[in-house]
C-alpha positions in Angstrom: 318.8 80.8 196.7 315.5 82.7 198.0 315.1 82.5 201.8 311.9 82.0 203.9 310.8 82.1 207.6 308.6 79.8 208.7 306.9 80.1 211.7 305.3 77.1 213.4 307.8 74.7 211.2 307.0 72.2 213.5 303.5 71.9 213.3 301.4 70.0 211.3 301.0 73.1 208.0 304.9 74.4 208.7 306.3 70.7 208.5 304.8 70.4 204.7 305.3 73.9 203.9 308.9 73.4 204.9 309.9 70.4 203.1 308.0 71.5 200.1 310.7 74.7 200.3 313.3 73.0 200.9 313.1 70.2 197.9 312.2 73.2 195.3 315.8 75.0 196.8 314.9 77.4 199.0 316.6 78.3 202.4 314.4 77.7 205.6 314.8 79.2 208.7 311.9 78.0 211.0 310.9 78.6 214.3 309.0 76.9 217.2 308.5 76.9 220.4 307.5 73.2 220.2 304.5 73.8 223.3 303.0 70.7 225.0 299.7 71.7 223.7 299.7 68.1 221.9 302.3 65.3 221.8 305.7 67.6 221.2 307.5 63.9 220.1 305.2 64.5 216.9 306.8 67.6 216.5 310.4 66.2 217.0 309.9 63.8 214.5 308.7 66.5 212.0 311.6 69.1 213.1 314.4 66.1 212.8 312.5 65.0 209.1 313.7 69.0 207.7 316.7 69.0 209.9 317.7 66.3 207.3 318.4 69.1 205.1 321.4 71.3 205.3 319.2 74.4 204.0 316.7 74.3 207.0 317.7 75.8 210.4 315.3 75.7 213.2 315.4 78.1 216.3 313.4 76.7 219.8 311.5 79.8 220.9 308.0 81.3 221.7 307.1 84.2 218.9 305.8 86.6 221.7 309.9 86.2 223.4 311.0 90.2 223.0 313.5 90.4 220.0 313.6 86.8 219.3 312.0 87.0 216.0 314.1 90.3 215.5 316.9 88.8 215.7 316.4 86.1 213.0 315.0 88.5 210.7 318.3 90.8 211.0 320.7 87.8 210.8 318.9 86.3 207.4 317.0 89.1 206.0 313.9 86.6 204.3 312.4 87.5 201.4 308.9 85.7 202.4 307.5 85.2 205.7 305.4 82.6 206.0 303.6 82.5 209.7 301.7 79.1 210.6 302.5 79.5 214.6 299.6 79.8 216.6 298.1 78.4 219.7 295.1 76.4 218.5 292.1 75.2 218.9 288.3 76.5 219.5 287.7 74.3 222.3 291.3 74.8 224.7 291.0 78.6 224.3 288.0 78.6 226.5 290.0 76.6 229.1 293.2 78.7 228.6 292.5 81.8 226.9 296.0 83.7 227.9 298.2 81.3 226.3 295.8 82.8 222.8 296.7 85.7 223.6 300.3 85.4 224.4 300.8 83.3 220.8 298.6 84.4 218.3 298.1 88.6 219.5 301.5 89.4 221.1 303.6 86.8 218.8 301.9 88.2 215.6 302.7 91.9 217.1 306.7 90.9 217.4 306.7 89.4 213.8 305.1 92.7 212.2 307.9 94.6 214.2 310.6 92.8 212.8 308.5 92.8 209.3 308.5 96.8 210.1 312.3 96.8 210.6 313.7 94.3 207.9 310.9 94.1 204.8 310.2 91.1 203.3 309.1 90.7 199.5 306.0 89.3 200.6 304.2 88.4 204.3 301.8 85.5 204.3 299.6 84.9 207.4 297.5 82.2 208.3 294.5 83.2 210.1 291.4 80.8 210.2 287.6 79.9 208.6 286.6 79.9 212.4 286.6 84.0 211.9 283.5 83.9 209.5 281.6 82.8 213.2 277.8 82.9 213.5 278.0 84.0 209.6 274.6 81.7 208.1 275.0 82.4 204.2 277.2 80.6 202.5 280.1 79.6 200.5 282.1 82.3 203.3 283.6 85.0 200.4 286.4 87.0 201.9 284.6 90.1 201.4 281.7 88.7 204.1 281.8 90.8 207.0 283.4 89.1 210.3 282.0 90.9 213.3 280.5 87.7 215.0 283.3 85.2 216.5 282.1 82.5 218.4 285.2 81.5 219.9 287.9 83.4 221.7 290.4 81.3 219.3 288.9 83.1 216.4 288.5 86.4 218.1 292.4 86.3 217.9 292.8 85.5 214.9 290.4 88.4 214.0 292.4 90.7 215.8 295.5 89.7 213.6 294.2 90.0 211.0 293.2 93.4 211.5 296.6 94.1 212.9 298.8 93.0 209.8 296.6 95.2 207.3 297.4 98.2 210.0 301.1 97.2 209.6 300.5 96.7 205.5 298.7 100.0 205.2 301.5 102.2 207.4 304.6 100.5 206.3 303.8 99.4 202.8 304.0 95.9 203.5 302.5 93.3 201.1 300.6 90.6 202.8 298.2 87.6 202.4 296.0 86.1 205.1 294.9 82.6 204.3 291.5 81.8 205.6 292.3 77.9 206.6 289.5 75.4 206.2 289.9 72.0 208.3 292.9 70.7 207.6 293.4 67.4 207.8 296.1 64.6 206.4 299.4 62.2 207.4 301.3 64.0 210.3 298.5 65.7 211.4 297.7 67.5 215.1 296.2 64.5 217.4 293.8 66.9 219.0 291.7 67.1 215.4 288.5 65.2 215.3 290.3 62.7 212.8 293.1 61.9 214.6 290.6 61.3 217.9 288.5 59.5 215.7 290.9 57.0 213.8 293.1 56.2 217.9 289.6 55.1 218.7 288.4 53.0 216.2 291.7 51.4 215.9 291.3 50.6 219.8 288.2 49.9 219.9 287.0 52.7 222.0 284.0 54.6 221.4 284.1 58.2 219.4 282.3 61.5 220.4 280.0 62.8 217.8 278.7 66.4 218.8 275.4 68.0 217.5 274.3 64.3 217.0 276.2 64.2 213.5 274.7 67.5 212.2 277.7 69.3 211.5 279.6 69.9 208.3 282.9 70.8 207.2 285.1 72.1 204.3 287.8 69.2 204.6 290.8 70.5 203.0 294.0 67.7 202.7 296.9 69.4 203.4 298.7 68.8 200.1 296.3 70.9 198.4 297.0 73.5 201.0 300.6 73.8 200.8 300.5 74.0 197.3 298.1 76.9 196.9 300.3 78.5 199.8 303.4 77.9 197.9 301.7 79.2 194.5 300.7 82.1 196.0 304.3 83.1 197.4 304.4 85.7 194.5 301.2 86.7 194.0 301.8 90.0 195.8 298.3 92.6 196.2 298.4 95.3 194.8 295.3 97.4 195.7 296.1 99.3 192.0 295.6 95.9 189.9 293.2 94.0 191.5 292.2 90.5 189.7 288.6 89.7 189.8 286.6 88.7 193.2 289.4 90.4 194.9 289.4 91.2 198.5 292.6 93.5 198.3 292.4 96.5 200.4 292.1 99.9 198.5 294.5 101.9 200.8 297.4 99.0 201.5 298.9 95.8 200.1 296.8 93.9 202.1 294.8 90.3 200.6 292.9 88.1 202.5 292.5 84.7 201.1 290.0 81.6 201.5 292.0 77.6 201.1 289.4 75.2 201.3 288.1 72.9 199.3 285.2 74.4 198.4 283.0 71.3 199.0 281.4 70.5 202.4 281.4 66.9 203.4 278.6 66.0 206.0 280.5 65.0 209.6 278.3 61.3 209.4 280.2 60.9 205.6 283.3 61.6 207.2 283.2 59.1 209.7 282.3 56.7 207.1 285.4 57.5 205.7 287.2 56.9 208.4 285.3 53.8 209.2 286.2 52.1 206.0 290.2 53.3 206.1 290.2 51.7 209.2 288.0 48.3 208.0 286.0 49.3 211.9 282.7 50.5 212.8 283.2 53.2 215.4 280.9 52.8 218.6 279.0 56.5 218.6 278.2 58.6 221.3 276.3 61.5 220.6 276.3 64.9 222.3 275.5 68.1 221.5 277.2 70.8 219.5 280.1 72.3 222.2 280.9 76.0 223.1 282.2 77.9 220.6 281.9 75.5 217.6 280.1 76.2 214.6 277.8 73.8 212.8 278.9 74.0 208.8 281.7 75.4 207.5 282.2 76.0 203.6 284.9 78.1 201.5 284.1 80.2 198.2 287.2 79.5 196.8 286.7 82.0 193.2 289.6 83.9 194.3 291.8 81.4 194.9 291.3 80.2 191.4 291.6 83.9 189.9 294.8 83.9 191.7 297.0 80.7 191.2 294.5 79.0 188.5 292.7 75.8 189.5 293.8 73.8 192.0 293.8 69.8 193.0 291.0 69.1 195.2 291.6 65.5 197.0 288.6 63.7 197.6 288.0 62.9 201.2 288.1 59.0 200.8 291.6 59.9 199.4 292.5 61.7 201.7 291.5 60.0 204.8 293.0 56.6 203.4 296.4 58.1 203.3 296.5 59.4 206.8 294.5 56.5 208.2 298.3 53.9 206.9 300.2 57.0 208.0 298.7 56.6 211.6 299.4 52.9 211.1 302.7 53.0 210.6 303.8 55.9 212.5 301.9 54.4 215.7 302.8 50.6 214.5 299.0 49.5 214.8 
């Protein structure tokens, strides 16, 4: 039985990358601090879902906690890391940039220390499309350079980034960053635009739209997520056999990854979507674009496919449908 630790197994990415584990047989030992950054009963409900399972063991505590992630590495020895725990969000991390720092830098730091002491086959990272910041061409390839964050949320995950290929480079580590584009889908984080969205029309309240609509995004369903993190488990970089488009570092073991689904939907299309799970019109108010934010995001997804082979791309409709009778149910609307 291979083991994993997942990191942020409560959260919206960990919950599904979890419970896909643990139905193909693997031993999960997650961890989360389960913050009160959104509604932690949401994150209850997912932790006592893969508590159901007698191969999952969760532990309550904050990443950046000295030697709490070095002790669960020594107890179970994983053979892949897989770390979804952040503190999120472009918008909060203006408001409250510490508690970015404390998560994303200092928590990342304590889980390459324990990576350092107790090596696992294979570290996978999630760090975020936000990174690519005022970048204008596009698809984003992973070989685009990243200098220009906009937010201090991205900044960080920037930083980690360049701190894991350090750690890769000096300890022979072998890692993957995924580059995450917009995730969306049943079970989701109520602080996404989505979520927001879908509560409102469903009350009847009115939605924010910001730069008047002109924004775009590389919605990827979190299905097709999990399962081109879970194919990529053992797809291991090796700077001396790269594959084509590669972004593999040419002095450490070191990949860095886009998931999206490599087809921008228009922010006006997605409400529509929304508006048509729900069988509302949403009352708009416009505004324009906020600190921080970007207007278009979209993913070159080549590698990816060179990697794991072609993957399911669910169509936003799809998508947005299935979460729209999740939120129905779950919220008994």
């Amino acid at each position: 039985m291979r083991t994993a630790i997942v990191t942020g197994s409560s959260g919206f990415i960990g919950y599904f990358v979890s419970l896909t584990l643990l139905r193909s047989g693997w031993r999960v030992i997650g961890i989360d601090s389960l913050s009160d950054y959104y509604d932690t009963n949401l994150k209850l409900q997912r932790q006592s879902q893969l508590s159901a399972y007698a191969e999952f063991t969760v532990v309550n505590e904050k990443l950046e906690t000295p030697q709490a992630l070095m002790s669960l590495f020594k107890e179970h020895r994983p053979e892949v890391v897989i770390h979804l725990a952040a503190q999120a969000g472009v918008r909060h991390s203006i408001d409250v940039p510490r508690a970015y720092v404390d998560a994303n830098i200092i928590g990342t730091f304590e889980l390459l220390e324990a990576a350092r002491a107790f090596p696992p086959a294979h570290m996978l990272l999630a760090s975020s499309s936000s990174i690519f910041g005022a970048n204008s061409q596009m698809p984003y390839k992973e070989a685009d350079k990243v200098d220009t964050q906009m937010s201090f949320y991205a900044a960080t995950k920037k930083a980690t980034e360049s701190m894991a290929h350090s750690y890769a480079h000096l300890y022979d580590l072998p890692t993957t960053m995924f580059r995450f584009f917009t995730v969306y889908g049943p079970w989701g984080r109520p602080d996404m635009a989505y979520f927001k969205f879908t509560k409102a029309i469903l009350n009847g309240e009115p939605i924010d739209v910001y730069n008047h609509g002109k924004m775009q995004r590389d919605f990827t369903y979190v299905d097709d997520l999990v399962r081109a993190i879970v194919a990529l488990i053992d797809v291991t970089p090796d700077p001396a056999n790269p594959v084509a488009n590669d972004s593999v570092s040419p002095v450490a073991p070191f990949r860095v990854v886009n998931i999206g689904n490599a087809s921008p939907v228009t922010l006006m299309d997605f409400i529509a979507a929304i508006e048509a799970a729900c069988g509302l019109e949403a009352i708009k108010t416009y505004h324009p674009i906020q600190p921080g934010d970007v207007p278009a995001t979209w993913a070159d997804t080549t590698l990816l496919q060179n990697l794991i082979g072609q993957q399911h791309s669910t169509p936003v409709t799809v998508g947005l449908q299935n979460f729209v009778d999740w939120y129905r149910d779950f919220y008994k609307v």
